[in-house]
PQR file of N, CA, C, O and H, with PARSE charges and radii, in Angstrom:
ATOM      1  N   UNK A   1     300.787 231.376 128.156 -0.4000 1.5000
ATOM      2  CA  UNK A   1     299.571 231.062 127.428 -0.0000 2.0000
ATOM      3  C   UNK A   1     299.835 229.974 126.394  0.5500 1.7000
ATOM      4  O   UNK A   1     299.057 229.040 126.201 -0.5500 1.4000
ATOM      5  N   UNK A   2     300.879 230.137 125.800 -0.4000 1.5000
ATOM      6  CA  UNK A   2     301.351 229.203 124.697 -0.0000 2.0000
ATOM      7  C   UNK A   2     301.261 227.768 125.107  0.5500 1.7000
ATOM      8  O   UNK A   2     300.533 226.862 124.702 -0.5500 1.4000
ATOM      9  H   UNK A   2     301.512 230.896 125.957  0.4000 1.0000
ATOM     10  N   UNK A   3     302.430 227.813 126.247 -0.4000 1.5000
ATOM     11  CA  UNK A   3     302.680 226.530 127.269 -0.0000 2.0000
ATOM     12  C   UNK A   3     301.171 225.575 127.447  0.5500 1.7000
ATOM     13  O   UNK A   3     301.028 224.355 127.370 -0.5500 1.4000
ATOM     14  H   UNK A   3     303.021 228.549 126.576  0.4000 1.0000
ATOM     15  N   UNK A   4     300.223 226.582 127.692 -0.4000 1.5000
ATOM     16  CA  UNK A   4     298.629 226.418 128.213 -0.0000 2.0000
ATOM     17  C   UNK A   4     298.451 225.342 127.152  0.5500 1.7000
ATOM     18  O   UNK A   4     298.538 224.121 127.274 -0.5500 1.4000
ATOM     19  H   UNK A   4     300.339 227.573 127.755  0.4000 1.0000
ATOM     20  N   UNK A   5     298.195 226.046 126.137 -0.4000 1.5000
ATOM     21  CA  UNK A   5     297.699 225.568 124.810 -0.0000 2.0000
ATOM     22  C   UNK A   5     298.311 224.297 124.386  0.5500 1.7000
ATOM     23  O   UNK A   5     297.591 223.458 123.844 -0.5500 1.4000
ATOM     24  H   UNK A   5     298.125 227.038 126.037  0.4000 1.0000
ATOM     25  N   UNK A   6     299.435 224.089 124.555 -0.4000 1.5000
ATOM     26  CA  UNK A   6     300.392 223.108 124.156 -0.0000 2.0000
ATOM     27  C   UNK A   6     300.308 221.972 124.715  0.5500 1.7000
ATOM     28  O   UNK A   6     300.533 220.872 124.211 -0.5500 1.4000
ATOM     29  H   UNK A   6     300.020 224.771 124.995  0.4000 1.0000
ATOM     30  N   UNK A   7     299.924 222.265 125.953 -0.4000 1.5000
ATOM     31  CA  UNK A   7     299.519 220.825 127.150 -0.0000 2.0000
ATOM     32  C   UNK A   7     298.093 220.864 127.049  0.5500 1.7000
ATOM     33  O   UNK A   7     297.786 219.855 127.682 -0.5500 1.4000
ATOM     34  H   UNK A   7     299.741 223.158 126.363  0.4000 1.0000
ATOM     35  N   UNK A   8     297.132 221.333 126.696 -0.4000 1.5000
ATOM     36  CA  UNK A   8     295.850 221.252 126.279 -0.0000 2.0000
ATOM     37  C   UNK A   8     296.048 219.971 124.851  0.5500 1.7000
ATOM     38  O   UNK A   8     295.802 218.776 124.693 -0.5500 1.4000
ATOM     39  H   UNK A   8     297.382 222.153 126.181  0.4000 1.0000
ATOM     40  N   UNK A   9     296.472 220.790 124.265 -0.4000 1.5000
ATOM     41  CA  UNK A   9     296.500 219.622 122.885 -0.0000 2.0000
ATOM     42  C   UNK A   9     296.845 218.093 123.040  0.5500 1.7000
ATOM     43  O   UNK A   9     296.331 217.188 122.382 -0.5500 1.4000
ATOM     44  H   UNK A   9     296.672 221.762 124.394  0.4000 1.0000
ATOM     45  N   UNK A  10     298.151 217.909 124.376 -0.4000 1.5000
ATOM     46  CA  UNK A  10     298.596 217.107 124.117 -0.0000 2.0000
ATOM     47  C   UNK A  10     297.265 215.945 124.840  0.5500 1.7000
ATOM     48  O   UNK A  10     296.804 214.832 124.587 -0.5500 1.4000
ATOM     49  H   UNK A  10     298.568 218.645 124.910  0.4000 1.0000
ATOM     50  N   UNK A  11     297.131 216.696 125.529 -0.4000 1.5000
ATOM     51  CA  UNK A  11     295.872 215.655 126.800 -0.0000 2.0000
ATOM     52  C   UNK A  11     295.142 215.378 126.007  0.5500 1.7000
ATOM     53  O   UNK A  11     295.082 214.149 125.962 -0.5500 1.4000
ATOM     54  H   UNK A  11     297.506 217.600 125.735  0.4000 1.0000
ATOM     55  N   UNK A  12     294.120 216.098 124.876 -0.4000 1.5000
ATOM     56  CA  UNK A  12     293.268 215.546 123.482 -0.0000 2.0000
ATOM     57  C   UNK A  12     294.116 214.580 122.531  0.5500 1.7000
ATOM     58  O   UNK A  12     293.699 213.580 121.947 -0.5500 1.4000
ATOM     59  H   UNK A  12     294.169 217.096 124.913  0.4000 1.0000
ATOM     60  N   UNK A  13     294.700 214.824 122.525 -0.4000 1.5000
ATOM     61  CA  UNK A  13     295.083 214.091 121.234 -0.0000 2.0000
ATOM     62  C   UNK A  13     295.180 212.970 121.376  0.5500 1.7000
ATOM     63  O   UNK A  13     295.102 212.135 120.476 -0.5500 1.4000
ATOM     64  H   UNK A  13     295.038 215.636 123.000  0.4000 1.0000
ATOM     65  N   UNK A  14     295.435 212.686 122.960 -0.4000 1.5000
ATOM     66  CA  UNK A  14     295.608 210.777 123.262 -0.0000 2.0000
ATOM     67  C   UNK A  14     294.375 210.230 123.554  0.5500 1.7000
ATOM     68  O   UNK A  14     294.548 209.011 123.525 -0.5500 1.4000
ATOM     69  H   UNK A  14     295.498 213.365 123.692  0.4000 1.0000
ATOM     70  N   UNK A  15     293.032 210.513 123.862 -0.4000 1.5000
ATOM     71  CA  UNK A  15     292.443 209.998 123.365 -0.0000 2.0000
ATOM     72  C   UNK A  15     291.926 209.990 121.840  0.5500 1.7000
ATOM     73  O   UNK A  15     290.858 209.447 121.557 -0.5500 1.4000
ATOM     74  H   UNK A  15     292.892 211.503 123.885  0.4000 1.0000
ATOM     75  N   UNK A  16     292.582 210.499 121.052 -0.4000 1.5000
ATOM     76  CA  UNK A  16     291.764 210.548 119.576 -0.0000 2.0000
ATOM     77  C   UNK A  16     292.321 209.398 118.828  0.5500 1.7000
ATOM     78  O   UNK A  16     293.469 209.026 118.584 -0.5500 1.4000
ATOM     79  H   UNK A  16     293.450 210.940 121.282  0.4000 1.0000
ATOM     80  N   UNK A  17     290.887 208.860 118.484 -0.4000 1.5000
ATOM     81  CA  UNK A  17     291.405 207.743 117.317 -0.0000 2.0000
ATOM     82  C   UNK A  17     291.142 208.106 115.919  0.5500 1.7000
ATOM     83  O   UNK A  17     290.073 208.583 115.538 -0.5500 1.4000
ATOM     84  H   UNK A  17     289.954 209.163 118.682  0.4000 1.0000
ATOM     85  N   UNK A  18     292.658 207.744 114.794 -0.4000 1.5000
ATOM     86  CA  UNK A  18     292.434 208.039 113.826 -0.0000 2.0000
ATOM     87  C   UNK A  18     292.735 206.863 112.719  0.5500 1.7000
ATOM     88  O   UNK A  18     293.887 206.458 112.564 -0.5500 1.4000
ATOM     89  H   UNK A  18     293.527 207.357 115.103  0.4000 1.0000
ATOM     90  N   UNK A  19     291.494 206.270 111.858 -0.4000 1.5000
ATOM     91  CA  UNK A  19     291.713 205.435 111.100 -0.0000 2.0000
ATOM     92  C   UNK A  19     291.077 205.692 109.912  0.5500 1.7000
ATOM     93  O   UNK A  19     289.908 206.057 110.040 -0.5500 1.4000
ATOM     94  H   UNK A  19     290.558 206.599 111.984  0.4000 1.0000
ATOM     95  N   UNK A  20     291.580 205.594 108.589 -0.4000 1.5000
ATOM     96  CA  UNK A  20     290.527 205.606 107.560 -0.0000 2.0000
ATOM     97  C   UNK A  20     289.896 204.152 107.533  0.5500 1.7000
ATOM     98  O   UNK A  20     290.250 203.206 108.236 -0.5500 1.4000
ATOM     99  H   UNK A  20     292.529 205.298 108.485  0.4000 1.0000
ATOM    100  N   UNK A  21     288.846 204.164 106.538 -0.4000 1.5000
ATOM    101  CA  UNK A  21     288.283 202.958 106.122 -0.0000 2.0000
ATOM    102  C   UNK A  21     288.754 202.025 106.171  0.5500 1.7000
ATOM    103  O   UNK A  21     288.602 201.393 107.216 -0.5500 1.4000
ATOM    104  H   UNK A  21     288.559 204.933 105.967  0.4000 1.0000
ATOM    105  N   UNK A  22     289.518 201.473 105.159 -0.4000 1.5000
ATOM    106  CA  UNK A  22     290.882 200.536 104.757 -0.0000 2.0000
ATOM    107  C   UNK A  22     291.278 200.160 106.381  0.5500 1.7000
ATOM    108  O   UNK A  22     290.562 199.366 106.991 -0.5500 1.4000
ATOM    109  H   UNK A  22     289.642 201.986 104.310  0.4000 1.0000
ATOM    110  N   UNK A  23     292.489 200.795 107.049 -0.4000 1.5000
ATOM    111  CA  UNK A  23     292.839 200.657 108.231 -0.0000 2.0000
ATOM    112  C   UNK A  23     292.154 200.152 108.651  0.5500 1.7000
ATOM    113  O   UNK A  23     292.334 198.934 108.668 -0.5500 1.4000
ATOM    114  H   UNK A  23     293.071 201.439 106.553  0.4000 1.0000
ATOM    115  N   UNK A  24     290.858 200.711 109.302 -0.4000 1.5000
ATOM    116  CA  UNK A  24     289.780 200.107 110.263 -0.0000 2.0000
ATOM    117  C   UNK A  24     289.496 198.176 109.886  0.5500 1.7000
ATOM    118  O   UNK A  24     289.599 197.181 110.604 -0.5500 1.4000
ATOM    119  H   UNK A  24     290.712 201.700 109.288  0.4000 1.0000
ATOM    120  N   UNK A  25     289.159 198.347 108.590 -0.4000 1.5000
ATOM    121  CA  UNK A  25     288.810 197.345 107.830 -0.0000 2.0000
ATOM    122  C   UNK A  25     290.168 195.644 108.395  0.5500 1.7000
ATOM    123  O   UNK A  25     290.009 194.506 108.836 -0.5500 1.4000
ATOM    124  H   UNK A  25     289.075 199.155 108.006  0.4000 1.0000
ATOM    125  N   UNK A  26     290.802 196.117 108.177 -0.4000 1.5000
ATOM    126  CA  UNK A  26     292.448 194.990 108.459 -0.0000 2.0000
ATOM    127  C   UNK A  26     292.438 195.122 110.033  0.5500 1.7000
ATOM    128  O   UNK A  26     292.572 194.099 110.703 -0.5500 1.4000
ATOM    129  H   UNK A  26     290.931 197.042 107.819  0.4000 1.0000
ATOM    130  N   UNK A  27     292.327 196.013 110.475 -0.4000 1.5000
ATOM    131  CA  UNK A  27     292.392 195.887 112.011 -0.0000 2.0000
ATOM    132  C   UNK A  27     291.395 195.294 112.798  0.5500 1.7000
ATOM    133  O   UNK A  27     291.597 194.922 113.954 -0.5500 1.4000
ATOM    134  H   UNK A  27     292.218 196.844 109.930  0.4000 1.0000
ATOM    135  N   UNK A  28     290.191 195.183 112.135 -0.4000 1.5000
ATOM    136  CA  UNK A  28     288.726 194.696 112.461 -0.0000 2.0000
ATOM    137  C   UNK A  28     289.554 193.561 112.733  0.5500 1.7000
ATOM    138  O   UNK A  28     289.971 193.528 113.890 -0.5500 1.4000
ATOM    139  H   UNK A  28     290.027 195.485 111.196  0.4000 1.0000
ATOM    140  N   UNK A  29     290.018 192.325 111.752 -0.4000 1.5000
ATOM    141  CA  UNK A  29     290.391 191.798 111.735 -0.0000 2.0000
ATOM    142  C   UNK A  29     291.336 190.740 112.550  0.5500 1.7000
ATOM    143  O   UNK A  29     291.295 189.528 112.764 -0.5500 1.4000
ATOM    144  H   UNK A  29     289.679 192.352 110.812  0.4000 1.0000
ATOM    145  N   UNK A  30     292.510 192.191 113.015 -0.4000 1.5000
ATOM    146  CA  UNK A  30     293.259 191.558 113.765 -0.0000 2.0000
ATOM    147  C   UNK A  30     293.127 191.731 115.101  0.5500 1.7000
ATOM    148  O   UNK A  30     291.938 191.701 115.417 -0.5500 1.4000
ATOM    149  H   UNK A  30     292.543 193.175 112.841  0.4000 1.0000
ATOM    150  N   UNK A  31     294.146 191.967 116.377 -0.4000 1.5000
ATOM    151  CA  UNK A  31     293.780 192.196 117.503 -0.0000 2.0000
ATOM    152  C   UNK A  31     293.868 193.440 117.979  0.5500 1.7000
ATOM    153  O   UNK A  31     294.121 194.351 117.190 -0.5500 1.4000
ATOM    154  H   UNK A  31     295.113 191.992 116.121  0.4000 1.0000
ATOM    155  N   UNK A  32     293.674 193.708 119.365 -0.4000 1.5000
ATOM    156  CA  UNK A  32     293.292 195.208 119.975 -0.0000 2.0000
ATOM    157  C   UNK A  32     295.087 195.691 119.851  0.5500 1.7000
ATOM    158  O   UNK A  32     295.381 196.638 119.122 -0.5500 1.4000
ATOM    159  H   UNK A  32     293.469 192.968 120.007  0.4000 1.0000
ATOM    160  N   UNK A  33     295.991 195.067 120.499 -0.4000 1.5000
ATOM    161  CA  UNK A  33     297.169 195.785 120.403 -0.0000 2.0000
ATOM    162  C   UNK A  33     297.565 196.576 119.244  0.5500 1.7000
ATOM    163  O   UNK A  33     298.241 197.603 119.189 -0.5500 1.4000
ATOM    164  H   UNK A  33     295.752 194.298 121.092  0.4000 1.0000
ATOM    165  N   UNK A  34     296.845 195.689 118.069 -0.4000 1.5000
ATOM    166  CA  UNK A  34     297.432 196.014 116.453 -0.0000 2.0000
ATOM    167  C   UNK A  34     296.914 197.401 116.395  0.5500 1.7000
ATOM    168  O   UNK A  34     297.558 198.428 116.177 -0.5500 1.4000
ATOM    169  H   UNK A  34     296.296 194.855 118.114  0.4000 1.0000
ATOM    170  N   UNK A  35     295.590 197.260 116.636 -0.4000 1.5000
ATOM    171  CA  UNK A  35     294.525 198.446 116.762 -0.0000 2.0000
ATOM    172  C   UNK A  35     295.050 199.523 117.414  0.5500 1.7000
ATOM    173  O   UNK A  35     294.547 200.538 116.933 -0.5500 1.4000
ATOM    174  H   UNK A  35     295.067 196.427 116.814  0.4000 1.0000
ATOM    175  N   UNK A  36     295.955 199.823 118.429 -0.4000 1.5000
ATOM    176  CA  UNK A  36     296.458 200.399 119.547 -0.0000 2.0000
ATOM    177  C   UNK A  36     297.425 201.357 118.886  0.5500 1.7000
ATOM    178  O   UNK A  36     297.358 202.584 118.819 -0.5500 1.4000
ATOM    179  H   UNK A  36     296.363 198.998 118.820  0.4000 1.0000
ATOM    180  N   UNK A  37     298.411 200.463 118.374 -0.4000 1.5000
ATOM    181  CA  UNK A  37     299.308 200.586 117.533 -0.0000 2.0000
ATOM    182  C   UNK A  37     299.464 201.146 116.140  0.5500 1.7000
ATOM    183  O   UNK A  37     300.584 201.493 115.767 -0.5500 1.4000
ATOM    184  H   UNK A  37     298.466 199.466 118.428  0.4000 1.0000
ATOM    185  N   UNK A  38     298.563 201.243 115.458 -0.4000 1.5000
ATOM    186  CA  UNK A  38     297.781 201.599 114.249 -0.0000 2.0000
ATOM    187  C   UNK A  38     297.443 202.947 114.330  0.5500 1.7000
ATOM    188  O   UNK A  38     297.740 203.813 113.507 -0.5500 1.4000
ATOM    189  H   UNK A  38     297.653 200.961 115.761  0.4000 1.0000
ATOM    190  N   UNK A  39     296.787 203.091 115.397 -0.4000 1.5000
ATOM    191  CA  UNK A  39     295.578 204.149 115.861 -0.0000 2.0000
ATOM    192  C   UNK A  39     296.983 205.269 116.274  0.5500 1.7000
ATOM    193  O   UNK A  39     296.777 206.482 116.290 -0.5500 1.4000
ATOM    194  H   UNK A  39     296.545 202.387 116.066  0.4000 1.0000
ATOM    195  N   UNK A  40     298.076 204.824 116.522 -0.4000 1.5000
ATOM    196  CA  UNK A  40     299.208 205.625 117.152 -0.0000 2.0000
ATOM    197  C   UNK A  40     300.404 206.289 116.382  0.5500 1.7000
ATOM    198  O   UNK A  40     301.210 207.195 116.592 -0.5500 1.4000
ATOM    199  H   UNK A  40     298.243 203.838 116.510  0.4000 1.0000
ATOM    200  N   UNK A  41     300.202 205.649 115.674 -0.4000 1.5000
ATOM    201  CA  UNK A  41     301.355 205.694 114.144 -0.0000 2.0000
ATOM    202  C   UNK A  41     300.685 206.655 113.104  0.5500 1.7000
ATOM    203  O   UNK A  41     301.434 207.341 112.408 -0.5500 1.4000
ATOM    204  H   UNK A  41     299.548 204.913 115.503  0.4000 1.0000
ATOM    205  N   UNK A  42     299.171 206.766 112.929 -0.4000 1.5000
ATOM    206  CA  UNK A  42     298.721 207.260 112.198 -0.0000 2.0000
ATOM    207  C   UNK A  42     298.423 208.368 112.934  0.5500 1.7000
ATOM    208  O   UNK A  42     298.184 209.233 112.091 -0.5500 1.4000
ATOM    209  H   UNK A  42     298.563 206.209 113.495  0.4000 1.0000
ATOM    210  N   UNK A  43     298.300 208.841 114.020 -0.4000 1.5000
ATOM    211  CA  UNK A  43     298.212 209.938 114.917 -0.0000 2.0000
ATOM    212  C   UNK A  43     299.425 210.949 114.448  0.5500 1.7000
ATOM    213  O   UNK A  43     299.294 212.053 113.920 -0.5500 1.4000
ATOM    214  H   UNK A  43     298.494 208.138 114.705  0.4000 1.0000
ATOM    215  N   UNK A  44     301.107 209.998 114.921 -0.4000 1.5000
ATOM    216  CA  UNK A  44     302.216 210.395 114.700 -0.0000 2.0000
ATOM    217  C   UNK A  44     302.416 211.275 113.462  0.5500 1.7000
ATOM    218  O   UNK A  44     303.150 212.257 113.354 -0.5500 1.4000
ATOM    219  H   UNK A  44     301.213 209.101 115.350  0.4000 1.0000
ATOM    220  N   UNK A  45     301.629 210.730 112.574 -0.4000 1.5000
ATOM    221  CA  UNK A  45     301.797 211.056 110.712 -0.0000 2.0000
ATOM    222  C   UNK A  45     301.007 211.954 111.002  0.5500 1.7000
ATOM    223  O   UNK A  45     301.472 213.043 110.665 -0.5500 1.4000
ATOM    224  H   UNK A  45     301.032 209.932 112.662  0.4000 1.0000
ATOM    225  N   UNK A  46     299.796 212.045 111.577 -0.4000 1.5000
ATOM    226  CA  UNK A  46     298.937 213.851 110.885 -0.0000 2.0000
ATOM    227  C   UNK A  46     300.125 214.657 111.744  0.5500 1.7000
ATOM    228  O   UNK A  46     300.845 215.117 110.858 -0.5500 1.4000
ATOM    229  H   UNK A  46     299.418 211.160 111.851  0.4000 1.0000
ATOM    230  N   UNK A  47     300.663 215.039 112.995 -0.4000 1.5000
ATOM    231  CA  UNK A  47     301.038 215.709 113.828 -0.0000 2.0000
ATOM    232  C   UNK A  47     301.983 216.836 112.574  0.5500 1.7000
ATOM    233  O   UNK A  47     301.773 218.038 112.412 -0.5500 1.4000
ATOM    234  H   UNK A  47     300.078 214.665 113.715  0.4000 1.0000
ATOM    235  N   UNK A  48     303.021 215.973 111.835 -0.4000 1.5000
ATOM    236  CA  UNK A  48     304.254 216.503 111.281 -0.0000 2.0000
ATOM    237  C   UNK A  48     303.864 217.532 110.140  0.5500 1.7000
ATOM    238  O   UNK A  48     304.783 218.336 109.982 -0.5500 1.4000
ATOM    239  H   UNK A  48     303.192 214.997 111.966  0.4000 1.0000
ATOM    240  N   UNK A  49     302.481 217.825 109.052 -0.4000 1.5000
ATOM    241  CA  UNK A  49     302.299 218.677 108.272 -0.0000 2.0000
ATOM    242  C   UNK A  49     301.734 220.109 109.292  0.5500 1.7000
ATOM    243  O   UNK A  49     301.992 221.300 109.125 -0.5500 1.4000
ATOM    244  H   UNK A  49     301.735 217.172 109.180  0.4000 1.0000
ATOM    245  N   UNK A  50     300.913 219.464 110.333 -0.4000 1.5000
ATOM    246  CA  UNK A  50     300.883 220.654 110.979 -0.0000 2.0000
ATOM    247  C   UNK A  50     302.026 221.803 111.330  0.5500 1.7000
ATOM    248  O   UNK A  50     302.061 223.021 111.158 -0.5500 1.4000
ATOM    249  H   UNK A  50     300.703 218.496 110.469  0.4000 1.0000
ATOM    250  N   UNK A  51     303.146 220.629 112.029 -0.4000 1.5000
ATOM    251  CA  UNK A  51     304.003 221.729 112.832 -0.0000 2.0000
ATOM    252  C   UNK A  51     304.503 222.068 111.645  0.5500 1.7000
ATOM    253  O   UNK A  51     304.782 223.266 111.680 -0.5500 1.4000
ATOM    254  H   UNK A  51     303.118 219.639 112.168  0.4000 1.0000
ATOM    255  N   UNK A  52     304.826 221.453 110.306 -0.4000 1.5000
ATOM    256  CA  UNK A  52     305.277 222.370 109.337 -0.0000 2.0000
ATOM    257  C   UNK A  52     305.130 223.274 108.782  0.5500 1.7000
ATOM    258  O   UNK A  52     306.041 223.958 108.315 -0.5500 1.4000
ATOM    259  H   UNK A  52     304.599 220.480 110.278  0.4000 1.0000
ATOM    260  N   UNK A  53     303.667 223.556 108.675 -0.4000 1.5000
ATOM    261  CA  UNK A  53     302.489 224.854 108.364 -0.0000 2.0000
ATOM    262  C   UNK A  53     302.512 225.931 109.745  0.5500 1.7000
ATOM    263  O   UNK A  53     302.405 227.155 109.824 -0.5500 1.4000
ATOM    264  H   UNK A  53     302.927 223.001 109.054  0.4000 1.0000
ATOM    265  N   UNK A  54     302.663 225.079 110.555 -0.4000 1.5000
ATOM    266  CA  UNK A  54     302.761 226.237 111.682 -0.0000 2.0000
ATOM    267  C   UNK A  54     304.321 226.722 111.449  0.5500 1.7000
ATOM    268  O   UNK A  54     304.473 227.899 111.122 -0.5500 1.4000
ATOM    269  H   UNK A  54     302.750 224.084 110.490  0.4000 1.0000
ATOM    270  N   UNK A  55     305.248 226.061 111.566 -0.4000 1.5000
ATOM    271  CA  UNK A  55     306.393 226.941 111.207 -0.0000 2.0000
ATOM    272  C   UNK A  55     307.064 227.653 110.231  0.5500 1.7000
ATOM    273  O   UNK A  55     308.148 228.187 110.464 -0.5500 1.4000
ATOM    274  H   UNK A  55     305.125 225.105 111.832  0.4000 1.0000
ATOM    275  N   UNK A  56     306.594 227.700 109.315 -0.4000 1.5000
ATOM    276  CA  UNK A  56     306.433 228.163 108.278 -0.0000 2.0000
ATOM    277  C   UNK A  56     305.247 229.787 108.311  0.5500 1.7000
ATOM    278  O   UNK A  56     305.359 230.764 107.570 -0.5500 1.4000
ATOM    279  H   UNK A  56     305.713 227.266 109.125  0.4000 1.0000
ATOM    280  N   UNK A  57     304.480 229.630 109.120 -0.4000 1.5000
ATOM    281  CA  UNK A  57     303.503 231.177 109.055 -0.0000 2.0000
ATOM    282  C   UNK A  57     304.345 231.521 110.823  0.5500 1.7000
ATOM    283  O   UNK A  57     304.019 232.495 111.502 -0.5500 1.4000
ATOM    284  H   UNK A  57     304.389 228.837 109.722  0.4000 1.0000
ATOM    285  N   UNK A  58     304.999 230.893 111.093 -0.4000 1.5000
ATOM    286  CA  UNK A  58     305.573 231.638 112.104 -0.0000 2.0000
ATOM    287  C   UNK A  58     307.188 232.244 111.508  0.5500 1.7000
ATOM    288  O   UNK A  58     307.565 233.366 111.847 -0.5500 1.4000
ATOM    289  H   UNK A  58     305.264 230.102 110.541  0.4000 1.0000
ATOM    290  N   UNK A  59     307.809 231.599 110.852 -0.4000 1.5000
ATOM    291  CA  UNK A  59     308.706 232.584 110.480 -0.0000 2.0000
ATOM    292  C   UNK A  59     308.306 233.387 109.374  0.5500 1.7000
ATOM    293  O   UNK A  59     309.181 234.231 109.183 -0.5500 1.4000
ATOM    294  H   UNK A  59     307.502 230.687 110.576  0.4000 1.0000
ATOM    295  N   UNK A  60     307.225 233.516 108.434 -0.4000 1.5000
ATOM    296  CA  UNK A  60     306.507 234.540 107.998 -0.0000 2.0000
ATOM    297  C   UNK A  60     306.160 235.985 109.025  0.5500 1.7000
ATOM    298  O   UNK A  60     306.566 237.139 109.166 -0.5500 1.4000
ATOM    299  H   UNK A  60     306.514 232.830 108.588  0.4000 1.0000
ATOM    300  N   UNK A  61     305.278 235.177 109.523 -0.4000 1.5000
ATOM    301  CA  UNK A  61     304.702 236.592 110.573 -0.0000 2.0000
ATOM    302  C   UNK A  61     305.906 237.203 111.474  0.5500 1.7000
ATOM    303  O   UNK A  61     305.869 238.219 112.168 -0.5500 1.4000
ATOM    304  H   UNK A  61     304.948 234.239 109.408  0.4000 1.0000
ATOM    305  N   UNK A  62     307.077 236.226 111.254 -0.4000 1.5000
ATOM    306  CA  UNK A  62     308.629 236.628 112.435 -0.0000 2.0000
ATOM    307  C   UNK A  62     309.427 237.587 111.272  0.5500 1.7000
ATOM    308  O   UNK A  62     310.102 238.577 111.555 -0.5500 1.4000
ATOM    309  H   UNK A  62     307.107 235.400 110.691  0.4000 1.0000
ATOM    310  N   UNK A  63     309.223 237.131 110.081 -0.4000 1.5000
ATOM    311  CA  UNK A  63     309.487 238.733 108.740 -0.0000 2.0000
ATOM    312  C   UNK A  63     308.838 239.782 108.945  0.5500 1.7000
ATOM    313  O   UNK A  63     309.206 240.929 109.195 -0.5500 1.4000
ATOM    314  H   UNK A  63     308.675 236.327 109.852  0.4000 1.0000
ATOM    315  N   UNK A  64     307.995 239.392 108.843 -0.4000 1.5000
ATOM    316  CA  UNK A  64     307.003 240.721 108.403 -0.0000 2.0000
ATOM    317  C   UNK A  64     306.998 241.622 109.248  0.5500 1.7000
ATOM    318  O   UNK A  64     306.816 242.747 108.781 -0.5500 1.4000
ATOM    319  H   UNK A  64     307.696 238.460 108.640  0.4000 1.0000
ATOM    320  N   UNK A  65     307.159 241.533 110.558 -0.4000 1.5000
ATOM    321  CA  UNK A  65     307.159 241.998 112.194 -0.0000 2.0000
ATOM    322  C   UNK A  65     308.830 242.629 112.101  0.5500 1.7000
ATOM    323  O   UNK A  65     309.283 243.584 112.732 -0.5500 1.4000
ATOM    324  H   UNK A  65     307.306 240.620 110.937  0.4000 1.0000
ATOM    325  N   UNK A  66     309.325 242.018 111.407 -0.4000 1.5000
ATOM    326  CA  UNK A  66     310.939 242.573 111.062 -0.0000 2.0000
ATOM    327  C   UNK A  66     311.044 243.672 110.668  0.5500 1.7000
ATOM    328  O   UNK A  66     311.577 244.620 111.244 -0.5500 1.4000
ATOM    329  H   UNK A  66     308.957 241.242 110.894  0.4000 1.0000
ATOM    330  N   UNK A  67     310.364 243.634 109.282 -0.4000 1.5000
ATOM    331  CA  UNK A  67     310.592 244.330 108.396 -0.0000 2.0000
ATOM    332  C   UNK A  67     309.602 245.530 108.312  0.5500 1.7000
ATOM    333  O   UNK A  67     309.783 246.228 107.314 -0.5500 1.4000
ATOM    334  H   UNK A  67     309.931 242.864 108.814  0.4000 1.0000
ATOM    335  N   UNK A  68     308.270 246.050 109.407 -0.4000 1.5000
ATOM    336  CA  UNK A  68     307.664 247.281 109.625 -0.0000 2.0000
ATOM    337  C   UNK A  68     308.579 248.097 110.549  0.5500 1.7000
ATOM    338  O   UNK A  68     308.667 249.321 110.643 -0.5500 1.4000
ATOM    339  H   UNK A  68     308.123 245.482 110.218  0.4000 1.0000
ATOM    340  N   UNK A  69     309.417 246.871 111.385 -0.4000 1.5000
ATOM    341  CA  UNK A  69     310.014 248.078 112.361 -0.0000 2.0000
ATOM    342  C   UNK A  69     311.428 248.967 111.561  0.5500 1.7000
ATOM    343  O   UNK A  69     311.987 249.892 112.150 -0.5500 1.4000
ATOM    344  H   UNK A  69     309.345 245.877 111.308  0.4000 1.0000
TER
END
């Protein structure tokens, strides 16, 4: 099920574009590769607080599950 979920995410996530204002604004600008590239790097950057929050309530909930038995 996990596996499921995991290859679900990954198939979304490549189409998602993520730019703030600013970004958008300079890239208007320049060309589609930059845009490509931009849009990919800033993808890269949200990914890493997640898995940190996720691993973090997973070795929580991997205590707590310890420590009733």
């Amino acid at each position: 099920m996990k596996k499921l979920l995991v290859i679900i995410f990954i198939i979304f996530t490549s189409s998602v574009d993520a730019q703030c204002a600013m970004c958008k604004a300079v890239v208007e600008s320049g060309n589609a590769s930059e845009a490509e590239g931009l849009n990919t790097g800033i993808l890269y950057l949200m990914i890493f607080p997640y898995l940190l929050v996720g691993a973090l309530f997973y070795f929580i909930l991997k205590r707590k599950r310890k420590n009733k038995i």
